[in-house]
C-alpha positions in Angstrom: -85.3 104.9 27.8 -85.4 107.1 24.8 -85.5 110.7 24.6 -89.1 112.2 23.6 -88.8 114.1 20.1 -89.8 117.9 21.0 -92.1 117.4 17.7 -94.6 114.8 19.1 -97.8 116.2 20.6 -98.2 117.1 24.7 -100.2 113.9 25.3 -97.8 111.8 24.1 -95.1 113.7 27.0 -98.4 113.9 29.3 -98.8 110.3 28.5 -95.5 109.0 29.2 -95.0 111.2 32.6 -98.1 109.6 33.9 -96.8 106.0 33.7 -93.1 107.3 34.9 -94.9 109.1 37.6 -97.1 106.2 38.9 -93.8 103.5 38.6 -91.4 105.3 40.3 -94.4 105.7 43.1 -94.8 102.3 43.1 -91.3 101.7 44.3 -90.2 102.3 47.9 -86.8 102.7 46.8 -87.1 105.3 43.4 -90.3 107.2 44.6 -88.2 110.2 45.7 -87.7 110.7 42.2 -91.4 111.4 41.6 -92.3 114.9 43.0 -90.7 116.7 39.9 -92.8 114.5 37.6 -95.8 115.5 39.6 -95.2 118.9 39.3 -94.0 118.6 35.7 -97.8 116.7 35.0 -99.2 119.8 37.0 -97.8 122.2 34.9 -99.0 120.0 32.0 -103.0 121.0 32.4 -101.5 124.7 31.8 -99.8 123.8 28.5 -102.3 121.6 27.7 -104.6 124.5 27.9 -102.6 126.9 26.1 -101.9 124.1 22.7 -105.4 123.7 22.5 -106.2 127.4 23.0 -103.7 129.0 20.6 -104.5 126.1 18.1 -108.8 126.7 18.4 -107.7 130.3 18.1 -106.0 129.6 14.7 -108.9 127.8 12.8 -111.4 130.5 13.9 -109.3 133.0 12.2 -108.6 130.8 9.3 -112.8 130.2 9.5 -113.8 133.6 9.1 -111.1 134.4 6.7 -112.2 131.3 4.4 -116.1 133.2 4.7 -114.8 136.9 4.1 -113.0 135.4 0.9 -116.3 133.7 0.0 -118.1 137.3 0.4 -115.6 139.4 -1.4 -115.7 136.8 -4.1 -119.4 136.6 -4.9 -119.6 140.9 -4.2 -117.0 141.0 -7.4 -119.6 138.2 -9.4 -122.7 140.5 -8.4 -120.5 143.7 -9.8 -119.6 141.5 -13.1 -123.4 140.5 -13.3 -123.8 144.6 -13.1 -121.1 145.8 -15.2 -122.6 143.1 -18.0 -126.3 144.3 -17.5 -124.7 148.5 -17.6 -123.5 147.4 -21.2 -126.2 145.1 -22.4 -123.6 142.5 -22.7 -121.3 144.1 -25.0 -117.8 143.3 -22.9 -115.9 145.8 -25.0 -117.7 148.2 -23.7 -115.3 150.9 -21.4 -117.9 150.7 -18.5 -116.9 146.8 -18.8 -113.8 147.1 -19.4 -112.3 149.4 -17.2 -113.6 147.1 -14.8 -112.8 143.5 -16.1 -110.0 143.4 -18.6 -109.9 139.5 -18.1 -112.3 137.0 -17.5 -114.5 136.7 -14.4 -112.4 133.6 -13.3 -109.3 135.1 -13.4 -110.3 138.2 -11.4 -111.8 136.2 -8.2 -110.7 132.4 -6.4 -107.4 134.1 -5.2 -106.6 134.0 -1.4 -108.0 136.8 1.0 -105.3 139.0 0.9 -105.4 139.0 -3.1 -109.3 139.1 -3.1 -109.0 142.5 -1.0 -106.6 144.0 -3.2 -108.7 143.4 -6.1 -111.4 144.8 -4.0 -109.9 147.7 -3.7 -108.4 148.0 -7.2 -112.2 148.2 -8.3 -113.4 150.6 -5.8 -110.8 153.1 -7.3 -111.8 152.1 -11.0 -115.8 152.9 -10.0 -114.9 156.5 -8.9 -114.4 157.0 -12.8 -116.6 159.7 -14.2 -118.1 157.3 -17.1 -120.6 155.2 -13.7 -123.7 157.0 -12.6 -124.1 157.6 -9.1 -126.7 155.1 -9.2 -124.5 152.3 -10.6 -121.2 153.4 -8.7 -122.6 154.4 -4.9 -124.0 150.8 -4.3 -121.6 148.5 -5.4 -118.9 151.1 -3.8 -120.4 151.0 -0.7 -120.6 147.1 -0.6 -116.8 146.5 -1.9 -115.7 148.6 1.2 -117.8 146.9 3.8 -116.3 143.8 2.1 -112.9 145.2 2.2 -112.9 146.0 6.1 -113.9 142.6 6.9 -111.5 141.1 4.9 -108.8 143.0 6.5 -109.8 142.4 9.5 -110.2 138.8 9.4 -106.4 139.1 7.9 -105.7 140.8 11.0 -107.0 138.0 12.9 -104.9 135.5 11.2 -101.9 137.1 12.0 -102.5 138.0 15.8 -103.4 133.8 15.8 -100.5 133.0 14.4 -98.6 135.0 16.2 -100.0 133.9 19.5 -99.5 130.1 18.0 -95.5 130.7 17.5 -95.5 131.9 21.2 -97.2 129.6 23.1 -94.9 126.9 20.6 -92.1 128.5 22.4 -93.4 128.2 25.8 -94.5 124.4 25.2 -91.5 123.4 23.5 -89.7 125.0 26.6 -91.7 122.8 29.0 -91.1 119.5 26.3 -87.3 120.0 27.4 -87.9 120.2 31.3 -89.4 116.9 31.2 -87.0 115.5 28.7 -84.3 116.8 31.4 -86.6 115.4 33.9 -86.7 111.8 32.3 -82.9 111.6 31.8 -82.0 112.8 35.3 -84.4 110.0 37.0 -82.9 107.8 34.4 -79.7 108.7 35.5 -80.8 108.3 39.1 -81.9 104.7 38.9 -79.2 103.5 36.7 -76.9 104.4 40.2 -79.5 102.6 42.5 -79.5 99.4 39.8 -75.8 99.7 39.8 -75.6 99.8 43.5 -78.1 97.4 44.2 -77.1 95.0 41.7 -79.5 95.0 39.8 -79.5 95.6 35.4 -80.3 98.2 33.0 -83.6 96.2 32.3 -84.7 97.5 36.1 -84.4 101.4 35.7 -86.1 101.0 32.0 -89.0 99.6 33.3 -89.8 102.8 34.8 -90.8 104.6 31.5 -93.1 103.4 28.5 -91.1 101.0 26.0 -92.1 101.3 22.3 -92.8 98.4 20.1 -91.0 100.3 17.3 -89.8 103.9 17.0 -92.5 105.9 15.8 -91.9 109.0 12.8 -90.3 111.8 14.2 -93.4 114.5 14.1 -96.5 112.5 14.4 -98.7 114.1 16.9 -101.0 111.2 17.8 -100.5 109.2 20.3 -100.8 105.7 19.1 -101.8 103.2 22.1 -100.6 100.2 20.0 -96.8 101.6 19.8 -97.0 100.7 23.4 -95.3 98.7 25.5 -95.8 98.4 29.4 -93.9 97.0 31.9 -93.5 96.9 36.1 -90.2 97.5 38.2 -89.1 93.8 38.9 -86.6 94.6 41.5 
């Protein structure tokens, strides 16, 4: 019996409780070491819940902050397209270059947080005196819009990824009660083997055997790592 690594996914701990749970039930004389499994698989559908929550939670936020960076990157193309028509393409121009000292691609493609800032670096450059109304009040109006969704969907990144590191806590908490769980049944039928003279081989066949040890981290649960086996005593 092998401890679980805290880094492997919650169906590979739900998986290996199941099969503990279900041998040691099978067995008149170890079954009194099952109802803190049970209750350790019970408190699994909470955890289980809360991983796939706080993860779903995460890729929205990352979702509509990939979109927002789309939008505030082709709102500073359509005021590059403008600036260039405002100066009949002459990029020397101040009206163009008060705007856009450097090329178009080296102004946009940064990550939101970089994208806003530039935002809002040309929203203060419009207010200059040498834009009409005309030219300045549209594209101002759209840069802020931009801006305030892009900070929000920042916003929503973090509160994600702050409710990710949480619920980490919590189900790494729970990883270590049924590590605890696993070593003090192990514990427990290592005496009964000893006792009833039995070998190590009896109280291992309570809990999946590996073919191989897997890479510490990988969170899918590979069925052909597995190894089953039956109490024999």
């Amino acid at each position: 019996m092998r401890r679980i690594d805290p880094s492997r996914a919650v169906l590979v701990f739900w998986a290996d409780l199941v099969f503990h749970e279900a041998a040691l039930l099978a067995d008149d004389e170890a079954k009194h070491l099952a109802p803190q499994v049970t209750q350790a698989l019970d408190d699994f559908n909470v955890v289980f819940k809360l991983d796939l929550d706080t993860q779903r939670s995460v890729l929205k936020a990352n979702a509509k902050s990939s979109i927002a960076d789309v939008h505030i990157d082709e709102g500073i193309r359509k005021l590059h397209s403008a600036a260039l028509f405002l100066v009949d393409q002459v990029r020397k121009r101040p009206e163009f270059k008060s705007l856009f000292s450097e090329t178009i691609d080296k102004v946009v493609r940064f990550a939101l947080k970089r994208q806003v800032a530039i935002a809002e670096d040309l929203i203060d450059k419009l207010g200059s005196k040498i834009y009409s109304d005309d030219f300045r009040k549209p594209h101002i109006d759209s840069l802020k819009s931009l801006v305030d969704a892009g900070n929000t969907a920042l916003a929503d990144v973090r509160a994600a990824e702050l409710g990710r590191t949480d619920a980490r806590i919590d189900i790494r908490a729970w990883k270590d009660d049924v590590n605890a769980i696993r070593l003090a049944n192990y514990g427990e039928l290592l005496a009964i083997a000893a006792k009833s003279g039995r070998t190590k081989d009896w109280a291992d066949a309570f809990f999946l055997k590996y073919k191989s040890s897997s890479t510490d981290g990988d969170d899918e649960l590979d069925e052909s790592l597995v190894e089953t086996g039956s109490p024999t005593g």
